[in-house]
N, CA, C and O atoms as a GROMACS GRO file, in nm:
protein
  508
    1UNK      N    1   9.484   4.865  30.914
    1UNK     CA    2   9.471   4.743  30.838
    1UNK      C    3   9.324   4.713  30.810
    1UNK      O    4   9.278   4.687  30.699
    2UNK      N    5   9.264   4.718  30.908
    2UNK     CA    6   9.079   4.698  30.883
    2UNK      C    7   9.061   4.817  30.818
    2UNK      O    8   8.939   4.821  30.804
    3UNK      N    9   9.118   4.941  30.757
    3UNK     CA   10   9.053   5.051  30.662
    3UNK      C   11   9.045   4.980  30.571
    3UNK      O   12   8.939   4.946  30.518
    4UNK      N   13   9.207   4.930  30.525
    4UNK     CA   14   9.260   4.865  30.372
    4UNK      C   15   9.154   4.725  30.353
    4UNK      O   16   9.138   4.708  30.232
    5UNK      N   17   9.103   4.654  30.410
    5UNK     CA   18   9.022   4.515  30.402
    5UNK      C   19   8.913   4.602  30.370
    5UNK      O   20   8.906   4.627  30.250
    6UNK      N   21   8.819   4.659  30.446
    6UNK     CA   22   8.714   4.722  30.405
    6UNK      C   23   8.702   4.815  30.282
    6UNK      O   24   8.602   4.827  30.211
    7UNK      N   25   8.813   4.875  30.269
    7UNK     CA   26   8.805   4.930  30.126
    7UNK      C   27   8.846   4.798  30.023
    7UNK      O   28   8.813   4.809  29.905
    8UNK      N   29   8.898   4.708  30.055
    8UNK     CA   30   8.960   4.638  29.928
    8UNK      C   31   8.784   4.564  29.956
    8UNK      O   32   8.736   4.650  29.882
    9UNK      N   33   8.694   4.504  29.986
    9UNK     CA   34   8.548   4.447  30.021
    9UNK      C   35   8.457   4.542  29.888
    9UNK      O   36   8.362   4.504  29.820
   10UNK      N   37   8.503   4.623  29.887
   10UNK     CA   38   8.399   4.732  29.825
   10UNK      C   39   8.478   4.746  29.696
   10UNK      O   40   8.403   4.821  29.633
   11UNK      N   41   8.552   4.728  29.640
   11UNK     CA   42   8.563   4.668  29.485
   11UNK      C   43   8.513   4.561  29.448
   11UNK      O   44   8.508   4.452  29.506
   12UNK      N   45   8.461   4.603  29.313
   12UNK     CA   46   8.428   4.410  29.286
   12UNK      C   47   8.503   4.311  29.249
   12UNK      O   48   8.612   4.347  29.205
   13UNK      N   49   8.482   4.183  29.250
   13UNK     CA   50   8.558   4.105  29.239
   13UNK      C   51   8.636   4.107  29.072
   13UNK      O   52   8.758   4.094  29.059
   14UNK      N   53   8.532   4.129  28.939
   14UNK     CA   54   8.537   4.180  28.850
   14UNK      C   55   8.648   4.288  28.788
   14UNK      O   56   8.698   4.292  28.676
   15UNK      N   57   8.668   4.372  28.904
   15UNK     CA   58   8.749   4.498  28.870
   15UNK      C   59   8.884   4.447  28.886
   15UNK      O   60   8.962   4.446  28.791
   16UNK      N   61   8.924   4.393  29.031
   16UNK     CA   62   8.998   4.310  29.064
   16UNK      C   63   9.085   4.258  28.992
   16UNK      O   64   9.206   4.277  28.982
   17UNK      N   65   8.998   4.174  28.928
   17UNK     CA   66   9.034   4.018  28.823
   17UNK      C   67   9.117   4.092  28.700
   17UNK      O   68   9.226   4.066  28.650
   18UNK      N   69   9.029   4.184  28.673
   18UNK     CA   70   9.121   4.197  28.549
   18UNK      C   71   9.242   4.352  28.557
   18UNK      O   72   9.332   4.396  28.485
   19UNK      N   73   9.199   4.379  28.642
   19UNK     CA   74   9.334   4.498  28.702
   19UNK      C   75   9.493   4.414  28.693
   19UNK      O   76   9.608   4.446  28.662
   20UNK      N   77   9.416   4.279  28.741
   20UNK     CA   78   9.550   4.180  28.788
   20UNK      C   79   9.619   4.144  28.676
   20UNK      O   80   9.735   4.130  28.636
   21UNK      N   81   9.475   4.134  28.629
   21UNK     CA   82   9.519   4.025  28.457
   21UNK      C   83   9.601   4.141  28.400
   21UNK      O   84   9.722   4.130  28.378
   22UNK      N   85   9.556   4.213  28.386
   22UNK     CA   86   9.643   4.349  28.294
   22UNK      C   87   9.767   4.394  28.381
   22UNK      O   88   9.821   4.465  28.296
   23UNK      N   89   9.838   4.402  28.478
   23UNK     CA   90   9.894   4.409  28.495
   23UNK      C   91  10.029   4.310  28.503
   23UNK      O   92  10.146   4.347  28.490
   24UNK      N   93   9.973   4.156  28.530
   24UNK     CA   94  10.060   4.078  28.456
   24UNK      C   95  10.091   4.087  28.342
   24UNK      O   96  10.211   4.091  28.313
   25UNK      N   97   9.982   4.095  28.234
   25UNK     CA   98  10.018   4.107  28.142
   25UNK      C   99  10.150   4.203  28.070
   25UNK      O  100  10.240   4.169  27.993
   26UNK      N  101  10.112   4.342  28.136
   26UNK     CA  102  10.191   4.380  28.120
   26UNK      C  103  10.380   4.381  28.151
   26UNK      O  104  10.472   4.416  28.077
   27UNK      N  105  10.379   4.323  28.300
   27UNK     CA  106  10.472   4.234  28.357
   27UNK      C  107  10.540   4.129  28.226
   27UNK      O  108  10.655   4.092  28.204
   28UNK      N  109  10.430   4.106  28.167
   28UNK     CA  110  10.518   3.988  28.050
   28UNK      C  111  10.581   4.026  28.000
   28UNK      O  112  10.703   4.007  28.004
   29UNK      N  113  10.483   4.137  27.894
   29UNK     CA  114  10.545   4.205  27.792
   29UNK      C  115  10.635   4.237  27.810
   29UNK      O  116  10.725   4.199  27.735
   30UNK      N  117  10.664   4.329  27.923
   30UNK     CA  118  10.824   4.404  28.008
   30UNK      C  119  10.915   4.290  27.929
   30UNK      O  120  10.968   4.282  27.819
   31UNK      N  121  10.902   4.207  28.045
   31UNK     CA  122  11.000   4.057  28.034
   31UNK      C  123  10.999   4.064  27.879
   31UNK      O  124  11.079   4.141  27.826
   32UNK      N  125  10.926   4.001  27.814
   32UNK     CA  126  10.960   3.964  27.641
   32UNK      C  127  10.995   4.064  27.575
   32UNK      O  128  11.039   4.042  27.462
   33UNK      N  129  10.989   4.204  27.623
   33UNK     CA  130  11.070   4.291  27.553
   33UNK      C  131  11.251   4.270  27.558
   33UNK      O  132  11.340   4.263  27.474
   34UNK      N  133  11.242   4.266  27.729
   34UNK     CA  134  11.395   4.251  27.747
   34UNK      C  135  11.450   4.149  27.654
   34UNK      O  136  11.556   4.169  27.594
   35UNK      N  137  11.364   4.016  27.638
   35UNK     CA  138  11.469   3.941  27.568
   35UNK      C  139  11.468   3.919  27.411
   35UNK      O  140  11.538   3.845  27.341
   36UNK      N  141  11.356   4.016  27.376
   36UNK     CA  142  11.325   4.031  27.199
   36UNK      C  143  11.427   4.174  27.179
   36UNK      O  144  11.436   4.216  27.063
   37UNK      N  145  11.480   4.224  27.254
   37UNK     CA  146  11.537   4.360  27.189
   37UNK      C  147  11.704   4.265  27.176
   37UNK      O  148  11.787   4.323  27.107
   38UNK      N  149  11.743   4.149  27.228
   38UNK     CA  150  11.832   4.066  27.236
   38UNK      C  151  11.817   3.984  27.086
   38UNK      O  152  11.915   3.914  27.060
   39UNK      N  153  11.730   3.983  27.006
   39UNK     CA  154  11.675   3.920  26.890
   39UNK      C  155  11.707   3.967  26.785
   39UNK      O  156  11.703   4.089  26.774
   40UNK      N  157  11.757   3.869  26.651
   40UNK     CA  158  11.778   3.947  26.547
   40UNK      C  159  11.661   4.054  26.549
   40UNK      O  160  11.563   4.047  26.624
   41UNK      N  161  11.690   4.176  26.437
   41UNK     CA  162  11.588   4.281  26.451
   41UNK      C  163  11.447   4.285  26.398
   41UNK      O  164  11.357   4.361  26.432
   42UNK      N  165  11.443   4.159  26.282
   42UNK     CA  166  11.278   4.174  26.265
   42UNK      C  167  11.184   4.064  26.344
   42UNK      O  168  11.061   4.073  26.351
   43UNK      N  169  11.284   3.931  26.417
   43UNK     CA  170  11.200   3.888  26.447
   43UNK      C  171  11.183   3.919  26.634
   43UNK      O  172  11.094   3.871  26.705
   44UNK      N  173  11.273   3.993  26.671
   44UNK     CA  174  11.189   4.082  26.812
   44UNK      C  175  11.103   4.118  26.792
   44UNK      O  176  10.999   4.064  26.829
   45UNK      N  177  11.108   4.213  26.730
   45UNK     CA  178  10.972   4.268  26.721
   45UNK      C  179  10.811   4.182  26.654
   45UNK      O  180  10.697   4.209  26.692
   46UNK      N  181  10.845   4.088  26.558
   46UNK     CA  182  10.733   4.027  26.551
   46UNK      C  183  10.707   3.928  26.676
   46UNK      O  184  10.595   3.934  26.727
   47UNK      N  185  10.779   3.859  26.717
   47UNK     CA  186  10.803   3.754  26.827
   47UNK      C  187  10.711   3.847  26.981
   47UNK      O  188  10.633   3.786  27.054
   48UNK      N  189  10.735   3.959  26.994
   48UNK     CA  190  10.685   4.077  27.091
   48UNK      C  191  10.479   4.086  27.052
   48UNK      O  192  10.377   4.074  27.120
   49UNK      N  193  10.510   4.110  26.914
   49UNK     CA  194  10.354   4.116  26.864
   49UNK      C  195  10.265   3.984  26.909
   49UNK      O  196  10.154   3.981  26.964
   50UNK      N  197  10.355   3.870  26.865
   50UNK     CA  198  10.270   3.770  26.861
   50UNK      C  199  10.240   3.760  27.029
   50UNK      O  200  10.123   3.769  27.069
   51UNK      N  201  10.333   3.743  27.109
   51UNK     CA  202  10.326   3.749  27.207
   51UNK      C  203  10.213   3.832  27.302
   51UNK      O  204  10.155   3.778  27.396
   52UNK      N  205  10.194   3.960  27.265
   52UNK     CA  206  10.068   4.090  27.294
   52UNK      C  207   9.995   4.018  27.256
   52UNK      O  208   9.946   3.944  27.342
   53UNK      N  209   9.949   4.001  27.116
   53UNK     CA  210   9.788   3.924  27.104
   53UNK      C  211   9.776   3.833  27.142
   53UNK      O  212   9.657   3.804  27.155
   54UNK      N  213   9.892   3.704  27.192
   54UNK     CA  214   9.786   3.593  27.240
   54UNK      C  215   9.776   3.640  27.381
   54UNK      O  216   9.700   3.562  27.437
   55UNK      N  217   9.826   3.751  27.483
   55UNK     CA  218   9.804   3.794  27.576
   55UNK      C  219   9.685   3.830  27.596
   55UNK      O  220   9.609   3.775  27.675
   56UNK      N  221   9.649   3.953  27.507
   56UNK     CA  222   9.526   4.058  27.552
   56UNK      C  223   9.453   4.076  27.424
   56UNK      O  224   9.401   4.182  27.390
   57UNK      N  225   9.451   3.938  27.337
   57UNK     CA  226   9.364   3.966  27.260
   57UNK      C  227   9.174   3.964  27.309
   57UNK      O  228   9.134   3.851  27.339
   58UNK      N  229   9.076   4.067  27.315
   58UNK     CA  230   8.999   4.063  27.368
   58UNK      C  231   8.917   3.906  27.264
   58UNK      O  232   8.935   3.846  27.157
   59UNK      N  233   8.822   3.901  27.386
   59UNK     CA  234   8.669   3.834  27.272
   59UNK      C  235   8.556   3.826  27.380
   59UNK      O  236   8.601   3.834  27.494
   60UNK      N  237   8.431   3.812  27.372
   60UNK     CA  238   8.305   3.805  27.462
   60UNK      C  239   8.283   3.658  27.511
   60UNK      O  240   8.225   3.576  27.439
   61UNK      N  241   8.337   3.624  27.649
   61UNK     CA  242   8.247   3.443  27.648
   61UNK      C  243   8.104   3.430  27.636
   61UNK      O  244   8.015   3.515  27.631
   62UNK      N  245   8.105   3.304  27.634
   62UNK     CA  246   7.985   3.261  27.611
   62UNK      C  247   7.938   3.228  27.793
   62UNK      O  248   8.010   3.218  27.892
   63UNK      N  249   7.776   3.216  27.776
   63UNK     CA  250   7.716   3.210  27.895
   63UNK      C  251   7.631   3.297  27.994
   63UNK      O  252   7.668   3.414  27.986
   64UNK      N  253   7.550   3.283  28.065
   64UNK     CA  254   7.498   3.384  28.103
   64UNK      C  255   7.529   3.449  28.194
   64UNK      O  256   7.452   3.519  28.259
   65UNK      N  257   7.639   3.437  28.212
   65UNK     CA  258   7.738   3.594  28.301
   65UNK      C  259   7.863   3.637  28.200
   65UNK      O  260   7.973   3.654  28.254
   66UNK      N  261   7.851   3.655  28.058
   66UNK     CA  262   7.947   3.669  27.986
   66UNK      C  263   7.981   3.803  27.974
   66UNK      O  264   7.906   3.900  27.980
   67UNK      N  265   8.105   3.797  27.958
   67UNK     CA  266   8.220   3.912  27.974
   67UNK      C  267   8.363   3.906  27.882
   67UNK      O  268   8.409   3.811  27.818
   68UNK      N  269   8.410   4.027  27.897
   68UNK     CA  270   8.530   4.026  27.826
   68UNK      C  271   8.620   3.952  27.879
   68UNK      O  272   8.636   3.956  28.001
   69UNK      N  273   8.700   3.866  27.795
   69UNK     CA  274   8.808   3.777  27.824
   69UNK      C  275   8.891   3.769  27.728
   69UNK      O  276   8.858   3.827  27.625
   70UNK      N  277   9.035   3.689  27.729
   70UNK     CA  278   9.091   3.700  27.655
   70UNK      C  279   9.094   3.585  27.552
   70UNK      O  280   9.088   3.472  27.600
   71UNK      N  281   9.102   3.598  27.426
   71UNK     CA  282   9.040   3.518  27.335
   71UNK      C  283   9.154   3.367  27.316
   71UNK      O  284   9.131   3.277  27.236
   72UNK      N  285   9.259   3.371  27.399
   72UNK     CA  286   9.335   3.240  27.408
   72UNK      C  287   9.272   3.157  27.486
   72UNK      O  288   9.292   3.035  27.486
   73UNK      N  289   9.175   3.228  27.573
   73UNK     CA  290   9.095   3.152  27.679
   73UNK      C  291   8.989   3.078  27.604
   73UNK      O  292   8.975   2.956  27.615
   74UNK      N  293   8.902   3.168  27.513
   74UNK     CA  294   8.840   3.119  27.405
   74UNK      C  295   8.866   3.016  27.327
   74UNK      O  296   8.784   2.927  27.300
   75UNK      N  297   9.008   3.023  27.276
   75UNK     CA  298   9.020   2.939  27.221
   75UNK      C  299   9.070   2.772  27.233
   75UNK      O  300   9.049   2.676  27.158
   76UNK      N  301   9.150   2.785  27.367
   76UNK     CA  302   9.168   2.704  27.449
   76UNK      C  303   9.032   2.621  27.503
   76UNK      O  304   9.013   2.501  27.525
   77UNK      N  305   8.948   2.734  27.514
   77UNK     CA  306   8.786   2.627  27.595
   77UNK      C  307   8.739   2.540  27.439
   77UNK      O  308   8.714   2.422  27.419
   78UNK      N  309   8.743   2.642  27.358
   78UNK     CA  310   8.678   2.564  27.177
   78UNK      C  311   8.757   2.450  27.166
   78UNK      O  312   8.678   2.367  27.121
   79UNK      N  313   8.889   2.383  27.182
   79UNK     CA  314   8.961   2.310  27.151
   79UNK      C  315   8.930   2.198  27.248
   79UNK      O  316   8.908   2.082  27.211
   80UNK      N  317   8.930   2.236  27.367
   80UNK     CA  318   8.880   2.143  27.447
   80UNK      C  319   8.751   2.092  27.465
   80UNK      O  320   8.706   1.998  27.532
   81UNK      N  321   8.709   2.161  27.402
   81UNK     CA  322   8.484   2.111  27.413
   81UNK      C  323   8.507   2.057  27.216
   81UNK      O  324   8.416   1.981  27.182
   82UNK      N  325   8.581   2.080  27.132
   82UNK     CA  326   8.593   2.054  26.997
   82UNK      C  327   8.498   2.156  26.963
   82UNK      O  328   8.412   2.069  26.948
   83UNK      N  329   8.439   2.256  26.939
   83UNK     CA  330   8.354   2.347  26.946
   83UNK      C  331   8.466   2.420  26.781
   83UNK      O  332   8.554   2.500  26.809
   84UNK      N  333   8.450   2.388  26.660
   84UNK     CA  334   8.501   2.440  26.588
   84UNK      C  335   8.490   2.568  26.566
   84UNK      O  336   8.596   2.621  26.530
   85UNK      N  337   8.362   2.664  26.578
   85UNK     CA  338   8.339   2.788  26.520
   85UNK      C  339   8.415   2.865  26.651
   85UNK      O  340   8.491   2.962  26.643
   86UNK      N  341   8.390   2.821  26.726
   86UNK     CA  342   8.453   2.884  26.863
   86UNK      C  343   8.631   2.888  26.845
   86UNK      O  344   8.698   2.980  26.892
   87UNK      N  345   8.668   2.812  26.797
   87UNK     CA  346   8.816   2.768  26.764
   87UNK      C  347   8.822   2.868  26.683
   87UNK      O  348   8.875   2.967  26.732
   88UNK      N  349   8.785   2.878  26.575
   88UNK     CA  350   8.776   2.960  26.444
   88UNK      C  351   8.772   3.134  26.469
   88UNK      O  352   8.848   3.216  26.418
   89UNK      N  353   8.652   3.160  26.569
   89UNK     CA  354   8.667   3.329  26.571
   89UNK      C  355   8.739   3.362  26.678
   89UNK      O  356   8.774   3.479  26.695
   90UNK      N  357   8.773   3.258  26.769
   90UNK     CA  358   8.859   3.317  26.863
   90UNK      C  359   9.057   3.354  26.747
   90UNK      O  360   9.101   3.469  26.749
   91UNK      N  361   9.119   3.269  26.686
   91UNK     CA  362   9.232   3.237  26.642
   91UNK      C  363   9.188   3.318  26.531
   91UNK      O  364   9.280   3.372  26.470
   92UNK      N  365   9.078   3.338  26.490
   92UNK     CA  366   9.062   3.455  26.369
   92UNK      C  367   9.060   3.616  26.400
   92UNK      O  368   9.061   3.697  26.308
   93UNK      N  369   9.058   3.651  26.530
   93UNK     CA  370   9.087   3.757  26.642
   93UNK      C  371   9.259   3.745  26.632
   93UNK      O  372   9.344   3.806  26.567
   94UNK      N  373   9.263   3.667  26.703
   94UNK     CA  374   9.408   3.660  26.687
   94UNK      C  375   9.505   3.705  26.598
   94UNK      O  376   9.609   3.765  26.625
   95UNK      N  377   9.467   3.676  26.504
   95UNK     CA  378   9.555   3.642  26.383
   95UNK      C  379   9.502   3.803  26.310
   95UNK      O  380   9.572   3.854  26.221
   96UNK      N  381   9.413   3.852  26.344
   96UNK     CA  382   9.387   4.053  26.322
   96UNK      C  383   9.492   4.089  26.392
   96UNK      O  384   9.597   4.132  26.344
   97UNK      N  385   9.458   4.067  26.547
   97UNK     CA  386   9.572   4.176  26.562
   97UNK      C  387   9.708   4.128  26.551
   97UNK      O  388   9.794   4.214  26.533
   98UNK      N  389   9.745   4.001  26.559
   98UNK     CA  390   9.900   3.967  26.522
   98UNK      C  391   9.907   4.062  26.320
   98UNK      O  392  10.011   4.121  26.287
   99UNK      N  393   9.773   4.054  26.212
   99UNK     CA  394   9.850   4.114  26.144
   99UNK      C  395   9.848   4.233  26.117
   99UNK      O  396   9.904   4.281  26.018
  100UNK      N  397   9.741   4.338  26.256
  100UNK     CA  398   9.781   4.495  26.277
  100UNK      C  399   9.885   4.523  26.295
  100UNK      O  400   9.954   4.601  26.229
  101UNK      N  401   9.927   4.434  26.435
  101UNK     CA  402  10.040   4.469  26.477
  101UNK      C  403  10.167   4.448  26.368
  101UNK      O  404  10.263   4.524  26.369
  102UNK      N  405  10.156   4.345  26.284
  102UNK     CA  406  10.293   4.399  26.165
  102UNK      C  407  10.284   4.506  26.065
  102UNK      O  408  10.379   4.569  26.017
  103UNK      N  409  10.177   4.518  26.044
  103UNK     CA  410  10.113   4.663  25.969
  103UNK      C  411  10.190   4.767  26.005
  103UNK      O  412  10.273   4.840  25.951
  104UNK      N  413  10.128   4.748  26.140
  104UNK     CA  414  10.208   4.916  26.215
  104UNK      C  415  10.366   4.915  26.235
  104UNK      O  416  10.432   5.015  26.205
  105UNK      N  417  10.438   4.775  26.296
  105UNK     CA  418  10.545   4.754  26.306
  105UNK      C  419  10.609   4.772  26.163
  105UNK      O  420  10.729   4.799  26.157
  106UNK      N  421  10.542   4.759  26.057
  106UNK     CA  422  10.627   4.790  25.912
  106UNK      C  423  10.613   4.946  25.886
  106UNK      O  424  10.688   4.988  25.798
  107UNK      N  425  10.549   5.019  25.934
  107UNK     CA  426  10.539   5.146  25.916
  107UNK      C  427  10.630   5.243  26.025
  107UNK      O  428  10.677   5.354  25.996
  108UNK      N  429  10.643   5.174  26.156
  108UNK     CA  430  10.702   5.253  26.210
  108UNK      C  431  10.848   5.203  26.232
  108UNK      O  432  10.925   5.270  26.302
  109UNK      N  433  10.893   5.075  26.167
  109UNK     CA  434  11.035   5.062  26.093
  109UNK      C  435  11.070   5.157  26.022
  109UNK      O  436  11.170   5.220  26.056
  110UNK      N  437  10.982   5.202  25.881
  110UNK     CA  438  11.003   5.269  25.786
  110UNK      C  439  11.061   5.422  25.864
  110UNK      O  440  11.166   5.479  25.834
  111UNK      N  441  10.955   5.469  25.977
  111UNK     CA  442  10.955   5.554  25.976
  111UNK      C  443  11.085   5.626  26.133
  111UNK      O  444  11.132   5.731  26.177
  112UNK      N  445  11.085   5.486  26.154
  112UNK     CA  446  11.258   5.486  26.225
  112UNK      C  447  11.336   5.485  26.134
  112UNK      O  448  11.424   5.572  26.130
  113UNK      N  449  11.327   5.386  26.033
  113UNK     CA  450  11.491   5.456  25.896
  113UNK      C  451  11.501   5.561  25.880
  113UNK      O  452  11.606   5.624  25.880
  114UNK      N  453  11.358   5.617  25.859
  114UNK     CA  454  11.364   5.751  25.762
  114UNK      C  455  11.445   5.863  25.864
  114UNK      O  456  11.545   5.922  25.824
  115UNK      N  457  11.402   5.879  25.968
  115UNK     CA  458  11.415   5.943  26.095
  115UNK      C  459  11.591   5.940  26.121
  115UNK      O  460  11.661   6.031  26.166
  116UNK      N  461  11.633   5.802  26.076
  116UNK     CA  462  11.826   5.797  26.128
  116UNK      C  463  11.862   5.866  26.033
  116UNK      O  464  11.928   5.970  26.027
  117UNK      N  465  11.814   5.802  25.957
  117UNK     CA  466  11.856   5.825  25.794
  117UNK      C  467  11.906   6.017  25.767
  117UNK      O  468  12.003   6.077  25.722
  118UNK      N  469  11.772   6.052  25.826
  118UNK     CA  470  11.786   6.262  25.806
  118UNK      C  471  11.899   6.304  25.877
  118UNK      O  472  11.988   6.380  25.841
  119UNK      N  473  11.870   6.198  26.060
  119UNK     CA  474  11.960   6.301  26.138
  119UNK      C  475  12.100   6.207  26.091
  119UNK      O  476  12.197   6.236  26.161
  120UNK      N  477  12.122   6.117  26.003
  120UNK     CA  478  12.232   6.091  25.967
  120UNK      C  479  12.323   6.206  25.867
  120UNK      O  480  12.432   6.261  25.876
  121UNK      N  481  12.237   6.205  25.791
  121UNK     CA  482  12.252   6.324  25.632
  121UNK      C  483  12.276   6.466  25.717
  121UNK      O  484  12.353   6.551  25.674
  122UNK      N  485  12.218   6.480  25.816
  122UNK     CA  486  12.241   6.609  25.883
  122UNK      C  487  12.360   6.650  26.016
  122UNK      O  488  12.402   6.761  26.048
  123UNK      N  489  12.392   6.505  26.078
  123UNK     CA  490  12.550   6.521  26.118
  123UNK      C  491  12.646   6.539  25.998
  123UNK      O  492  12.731   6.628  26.011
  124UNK      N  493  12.646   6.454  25.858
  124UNK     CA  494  12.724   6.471  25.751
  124UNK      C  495  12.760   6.592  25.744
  124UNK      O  496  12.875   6.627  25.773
  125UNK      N  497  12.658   6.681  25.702
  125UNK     CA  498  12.647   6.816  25.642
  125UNK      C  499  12.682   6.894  25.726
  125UNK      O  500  12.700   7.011  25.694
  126UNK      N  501  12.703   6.844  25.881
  126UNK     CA  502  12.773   6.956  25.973
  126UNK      C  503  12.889   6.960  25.987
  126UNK      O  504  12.942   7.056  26.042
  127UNK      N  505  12.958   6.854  25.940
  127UNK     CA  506  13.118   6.816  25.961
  127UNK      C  507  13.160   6.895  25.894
  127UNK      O  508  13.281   6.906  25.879
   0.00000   0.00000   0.00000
């Protein structure tokens, strides 16, 4: 037990913090998958997206120990100090990757139809 304390002493607190964070995070996602694949079919999957970026959308705080954080945090501190530009590039982060993520989600719809679609035409043609 005193190995495991002394080795856990010698990580930083830093590494820690966000090992955790990311792994909840991911913990969510799990969860909001289970109940978006339960969802009509286009809005699981957007409902899933939106969900990822306000999770782990990155941004830099402000201050002189600043670091990567996640930009709901950002934007949450801008709203509460009224700090408009801060409001602004944090929810303007946001709102990139919420509309990567439909970008890609419309492409790899397409490219799930296309995909049933062949091996559909190709059970046909075996009957």
């Amino acid at each position: 037990m005193e190995n495991l304390m002394t080795f856990l002493e010698s990580i930083p607190e830093n590494t820690i913090a966000v090992t955790v964070y990311l792994l909840g995070s991911l913990i969510i996602l799990w969860c909001w998958y289970e109940i978006a694949k339960r969802l009509p079919h286009p809005l699981g999957g957007v409902s899933w997206i939106v969900v990822f970026a306000i999770l782990l959308t990155p941004t830099i705080s402000e201050g002189h120990n600043a670091g990567i954080a996640p930009a709901t945090f950002g934007l949450l501190f801008g709203v509460l100090t009224k700090e408009m530009p801060l409001v602004w590039s944090n929810l303007s982060a946001i709102l990139v990757v919420i509309g990567l993520g439909l970008v890609v989600g419309y492409f790899w719809s397409k490219y799930s139809q296309r995909k049933e679609g062949l091996a559909a035409k190709n059970n046909s043609t075996a009957l």
